[in-house]
DSSP file (Angstrom, degrees, kcal/mol; ACC not computed):
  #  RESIDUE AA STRUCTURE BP1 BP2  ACC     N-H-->O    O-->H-N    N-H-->O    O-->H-N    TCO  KAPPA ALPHA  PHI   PSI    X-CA   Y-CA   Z-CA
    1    1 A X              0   0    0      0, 0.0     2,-0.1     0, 0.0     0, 0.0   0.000 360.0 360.0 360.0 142.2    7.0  -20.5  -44.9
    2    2 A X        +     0   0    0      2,-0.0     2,-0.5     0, 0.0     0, 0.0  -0.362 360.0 170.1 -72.8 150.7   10.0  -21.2  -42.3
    3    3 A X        -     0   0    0     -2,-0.1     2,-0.3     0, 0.0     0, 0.0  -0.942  40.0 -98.8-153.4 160.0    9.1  -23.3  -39.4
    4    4 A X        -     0   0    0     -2,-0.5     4,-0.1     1,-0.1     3,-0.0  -0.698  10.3-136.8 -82.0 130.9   12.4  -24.6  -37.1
    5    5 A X  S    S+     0   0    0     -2,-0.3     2,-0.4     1,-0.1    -1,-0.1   0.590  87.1  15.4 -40.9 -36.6   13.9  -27.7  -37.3
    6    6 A X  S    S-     0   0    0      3,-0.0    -1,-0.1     0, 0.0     3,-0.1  -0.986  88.9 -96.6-152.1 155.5   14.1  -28.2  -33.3
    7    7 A X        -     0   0    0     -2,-0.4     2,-0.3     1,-0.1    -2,-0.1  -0.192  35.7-112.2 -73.0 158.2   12.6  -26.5  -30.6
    8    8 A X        -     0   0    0      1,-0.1     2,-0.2    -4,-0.1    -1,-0.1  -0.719  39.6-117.5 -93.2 152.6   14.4  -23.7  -28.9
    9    9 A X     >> -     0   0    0     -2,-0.3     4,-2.4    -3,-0.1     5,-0.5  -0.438  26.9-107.1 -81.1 149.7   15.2  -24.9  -25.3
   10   10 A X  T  45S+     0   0    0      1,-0.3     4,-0.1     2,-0.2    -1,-0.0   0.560 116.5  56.3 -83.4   6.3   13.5  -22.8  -22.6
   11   11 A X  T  >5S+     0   0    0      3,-0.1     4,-2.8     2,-0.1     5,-0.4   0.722 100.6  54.2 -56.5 -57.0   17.1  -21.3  -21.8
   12   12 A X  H  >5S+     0   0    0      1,-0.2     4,-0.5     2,-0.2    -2,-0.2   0.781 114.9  42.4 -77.2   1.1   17.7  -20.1  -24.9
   13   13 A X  H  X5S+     0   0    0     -4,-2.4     4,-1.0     2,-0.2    -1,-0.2   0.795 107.2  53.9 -85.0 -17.8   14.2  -18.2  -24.7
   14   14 A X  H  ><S+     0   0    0     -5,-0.5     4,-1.0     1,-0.2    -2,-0.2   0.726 105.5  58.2 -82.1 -17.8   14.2  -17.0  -21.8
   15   15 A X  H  X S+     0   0    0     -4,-2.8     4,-0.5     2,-0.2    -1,-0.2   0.851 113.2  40.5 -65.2 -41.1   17.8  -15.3  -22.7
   16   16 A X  H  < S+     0   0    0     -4,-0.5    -2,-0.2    -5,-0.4    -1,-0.2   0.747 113.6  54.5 -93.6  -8.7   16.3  -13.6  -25.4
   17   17 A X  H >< S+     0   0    0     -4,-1.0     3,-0.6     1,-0.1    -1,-0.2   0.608  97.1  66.4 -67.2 -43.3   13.2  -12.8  -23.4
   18   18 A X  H >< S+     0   0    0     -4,-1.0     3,-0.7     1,-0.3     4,-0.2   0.495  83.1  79.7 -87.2 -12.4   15.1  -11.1  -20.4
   19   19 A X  T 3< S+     0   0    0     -4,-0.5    -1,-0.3     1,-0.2    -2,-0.1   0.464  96.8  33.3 -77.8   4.3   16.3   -8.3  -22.3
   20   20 A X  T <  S+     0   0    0     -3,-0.6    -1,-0.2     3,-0.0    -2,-0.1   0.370  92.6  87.9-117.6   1.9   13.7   -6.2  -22.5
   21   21 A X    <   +     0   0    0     -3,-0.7     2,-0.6     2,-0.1    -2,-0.1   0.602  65.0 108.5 -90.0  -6.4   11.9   -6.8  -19.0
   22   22 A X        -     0   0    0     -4,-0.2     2,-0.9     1,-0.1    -3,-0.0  -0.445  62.0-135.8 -91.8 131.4   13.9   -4.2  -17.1
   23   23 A X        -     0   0    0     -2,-0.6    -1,-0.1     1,-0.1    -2,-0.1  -0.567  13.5-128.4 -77.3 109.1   12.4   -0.7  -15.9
   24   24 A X        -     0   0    0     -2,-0.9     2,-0.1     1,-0.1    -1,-0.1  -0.004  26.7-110.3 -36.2 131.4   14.0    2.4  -16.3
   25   25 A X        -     0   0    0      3,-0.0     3,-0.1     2,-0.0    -1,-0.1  -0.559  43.5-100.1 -74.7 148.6   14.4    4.8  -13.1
   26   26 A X        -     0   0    0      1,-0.1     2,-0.7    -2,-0.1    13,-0.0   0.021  43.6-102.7 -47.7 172.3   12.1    8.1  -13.3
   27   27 A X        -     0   0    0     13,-0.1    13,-1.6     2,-0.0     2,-0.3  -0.854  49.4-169.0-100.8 102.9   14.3   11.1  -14.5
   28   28 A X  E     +A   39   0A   0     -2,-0.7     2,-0.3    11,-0.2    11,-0.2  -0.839  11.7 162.7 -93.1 148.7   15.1   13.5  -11.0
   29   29 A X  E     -A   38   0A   0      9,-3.4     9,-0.6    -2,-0.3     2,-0.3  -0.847  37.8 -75.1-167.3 176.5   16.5   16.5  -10.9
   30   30 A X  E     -A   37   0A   0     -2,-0.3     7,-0.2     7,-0.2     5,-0.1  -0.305  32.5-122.3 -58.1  94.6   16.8   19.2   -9.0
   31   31 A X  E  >> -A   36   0A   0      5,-0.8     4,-1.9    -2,-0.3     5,-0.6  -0.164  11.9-152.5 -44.4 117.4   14.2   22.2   -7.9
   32   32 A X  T  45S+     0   0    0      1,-0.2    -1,-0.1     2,-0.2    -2,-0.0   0.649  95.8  47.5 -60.4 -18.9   15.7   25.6   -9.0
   33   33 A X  T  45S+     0   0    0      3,-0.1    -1,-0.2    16,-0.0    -2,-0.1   0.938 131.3   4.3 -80.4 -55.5   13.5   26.8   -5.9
   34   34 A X  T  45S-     0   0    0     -3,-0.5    -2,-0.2     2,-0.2    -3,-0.1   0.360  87.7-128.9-127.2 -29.8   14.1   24.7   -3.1
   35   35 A X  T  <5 +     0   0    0     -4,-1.9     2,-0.3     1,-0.2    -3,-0.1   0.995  60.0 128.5  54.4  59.6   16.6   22.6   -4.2
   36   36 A X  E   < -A   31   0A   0     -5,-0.6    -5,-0.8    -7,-0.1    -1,-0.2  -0.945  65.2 -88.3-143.3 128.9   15.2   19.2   -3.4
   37   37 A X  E     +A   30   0A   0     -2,-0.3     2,-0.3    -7,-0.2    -7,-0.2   0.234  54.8 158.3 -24.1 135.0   14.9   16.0   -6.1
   38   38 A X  E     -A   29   0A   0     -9,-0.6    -9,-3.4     6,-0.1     2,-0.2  -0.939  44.3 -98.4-149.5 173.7   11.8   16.0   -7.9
   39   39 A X  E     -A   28   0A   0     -2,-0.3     3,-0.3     4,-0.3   -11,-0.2  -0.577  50.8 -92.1 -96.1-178.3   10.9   14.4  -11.3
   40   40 A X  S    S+     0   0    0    -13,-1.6    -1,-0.1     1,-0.2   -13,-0.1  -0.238  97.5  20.4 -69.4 167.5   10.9   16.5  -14.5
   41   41 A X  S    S+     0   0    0      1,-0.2     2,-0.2    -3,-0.1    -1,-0.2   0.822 101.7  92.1  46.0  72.0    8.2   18.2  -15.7
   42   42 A X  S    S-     0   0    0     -3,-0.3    -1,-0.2     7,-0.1     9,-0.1  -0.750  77.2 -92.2-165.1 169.4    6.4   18.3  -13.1
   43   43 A X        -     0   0    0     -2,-0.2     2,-0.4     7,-0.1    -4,-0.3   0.034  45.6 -98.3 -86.6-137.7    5.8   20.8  -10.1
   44   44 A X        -     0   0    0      5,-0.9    12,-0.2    -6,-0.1    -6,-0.1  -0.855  20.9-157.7-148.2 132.1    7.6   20.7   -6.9
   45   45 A X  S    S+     0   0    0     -2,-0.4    -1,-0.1     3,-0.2    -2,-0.1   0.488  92.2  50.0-108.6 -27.5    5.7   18.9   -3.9
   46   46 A X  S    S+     0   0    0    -10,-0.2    -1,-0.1     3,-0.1    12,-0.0   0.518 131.4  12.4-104.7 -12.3    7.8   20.8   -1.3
   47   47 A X  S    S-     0   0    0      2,-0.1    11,-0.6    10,-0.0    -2,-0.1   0.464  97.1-125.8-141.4 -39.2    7.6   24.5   -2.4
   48   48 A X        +     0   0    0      1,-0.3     7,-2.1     9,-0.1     8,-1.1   0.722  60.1 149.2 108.1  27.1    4.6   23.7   -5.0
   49   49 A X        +     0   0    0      5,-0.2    -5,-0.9     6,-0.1    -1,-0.3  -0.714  23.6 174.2 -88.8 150.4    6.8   25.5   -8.0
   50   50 A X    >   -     0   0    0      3,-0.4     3,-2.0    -2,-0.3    -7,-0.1  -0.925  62.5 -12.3-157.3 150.1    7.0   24.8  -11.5
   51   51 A X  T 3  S-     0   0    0      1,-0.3     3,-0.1    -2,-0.2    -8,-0.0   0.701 129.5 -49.0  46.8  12.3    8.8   26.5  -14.7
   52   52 A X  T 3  S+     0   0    0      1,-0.1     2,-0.5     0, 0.0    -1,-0.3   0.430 123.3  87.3 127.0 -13.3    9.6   29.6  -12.5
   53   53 A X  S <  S-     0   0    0     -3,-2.0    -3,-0.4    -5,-0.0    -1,-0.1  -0.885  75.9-113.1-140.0 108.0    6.3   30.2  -11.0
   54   54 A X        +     0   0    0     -2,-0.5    -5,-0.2    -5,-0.2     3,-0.1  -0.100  34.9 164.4 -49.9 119.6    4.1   28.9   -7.8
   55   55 A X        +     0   0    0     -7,-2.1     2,-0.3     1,-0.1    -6,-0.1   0.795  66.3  43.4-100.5 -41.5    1.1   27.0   -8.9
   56   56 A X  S    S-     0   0    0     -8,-1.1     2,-0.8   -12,-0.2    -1,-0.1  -0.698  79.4-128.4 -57.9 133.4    0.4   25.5   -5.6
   57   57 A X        -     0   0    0     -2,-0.3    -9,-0.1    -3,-0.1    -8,-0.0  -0.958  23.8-178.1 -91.9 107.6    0.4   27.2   -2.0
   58   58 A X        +     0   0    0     -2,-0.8     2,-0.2   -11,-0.6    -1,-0.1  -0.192  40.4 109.8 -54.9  17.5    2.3   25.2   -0.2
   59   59 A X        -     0   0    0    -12,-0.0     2,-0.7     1,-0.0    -2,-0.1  -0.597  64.0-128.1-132.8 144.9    2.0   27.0    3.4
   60   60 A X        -     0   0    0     -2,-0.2    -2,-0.1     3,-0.0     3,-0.1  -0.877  29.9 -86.2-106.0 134.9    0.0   25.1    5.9
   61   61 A X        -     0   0    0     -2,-0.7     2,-0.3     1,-0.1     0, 0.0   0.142  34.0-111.5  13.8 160.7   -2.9   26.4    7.9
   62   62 A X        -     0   0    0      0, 0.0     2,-0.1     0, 0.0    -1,-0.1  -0.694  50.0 -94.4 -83.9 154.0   -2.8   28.2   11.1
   63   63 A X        -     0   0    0     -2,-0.3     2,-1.1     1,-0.1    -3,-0.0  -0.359  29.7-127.3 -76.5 133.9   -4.3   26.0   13.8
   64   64 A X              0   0    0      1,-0.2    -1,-0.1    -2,-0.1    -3,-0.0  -0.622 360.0 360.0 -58.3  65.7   -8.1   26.6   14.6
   65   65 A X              0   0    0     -2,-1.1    -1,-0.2     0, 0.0    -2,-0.0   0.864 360.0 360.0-114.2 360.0   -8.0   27.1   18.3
């Protein structure tokens, strides 16, 4: 079995360490409806569409008076 002759130095792990640590940004794009960012695959927070078809009612109340 290998084992290392000298210890790696706590640069050269942390170099090899730091490459993986970074987070991608979500995927936006555009609503075909409204045309405001959303992520994919999912529906639309501001008109409450998805894949072509309202799933949500967006529409607020009328006020109780």
């Amino acid at each position: 079995m290998a084992v290392p002759k000298r210890r790696s130095s706590r640069q050269r792990r942390n170099k090899r360490k730091s490459a993986n640590w970074k987070i991608a940004a979500p995927t936006m794009m555009e609503c075909p409806q409204c045309h405001t960012m959303k992520l994919a695959h999912r529906l639309c927070g501001t008109c409450g569409y998805y894949n072509g078809r309202q799933v949500i009612d967006t529409e607020k109340p009328a006020k109780a008076e």
